[in-house]
Steps between C-alpha positions, in 0.01 A plus 500: 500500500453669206798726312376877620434373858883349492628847325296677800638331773906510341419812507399551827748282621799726303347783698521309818840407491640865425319657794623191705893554345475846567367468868821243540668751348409758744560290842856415326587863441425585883674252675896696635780379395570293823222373515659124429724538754247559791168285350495118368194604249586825341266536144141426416354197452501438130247158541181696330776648181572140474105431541429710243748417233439137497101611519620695176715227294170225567268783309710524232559115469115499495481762244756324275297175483178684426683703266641194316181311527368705193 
């Protein structure tokens, strides 16, 4: 994988997880405030944030090594 295609996809990726923290963000903000009391699973599922940002640190661990390479 080449350096631009790496920058693309951190890129994309950084894009990715904002709309993805925001949606969480959104779902968090709507749930009442006794909610915990009457549910067992009260917020989003954060599994594709998490997804993401580990997606995100193995692109720039990539891009580090290519970078230091030269």
């Amino acid at each position: 994988m080449t350096k631009k295609q790496l920058k693309y996809r951190i890129k994309q990726t950084t894009e990715a997880l904002e709309r993805e923290h925001l949606k969480n963000v959104e779902i968090s903000a709507r749930v009442g405030w006794g909610a915990g009391m009457r549910r067992v699973r009260i917020g989003p599922s954060r599994s594709r944030e998490n997804e993401l940002t580990s997606r995100l640190d193995d692109y720039m661990k990539l891009l580090a090594e290519l970078e230091s390479d030269l």
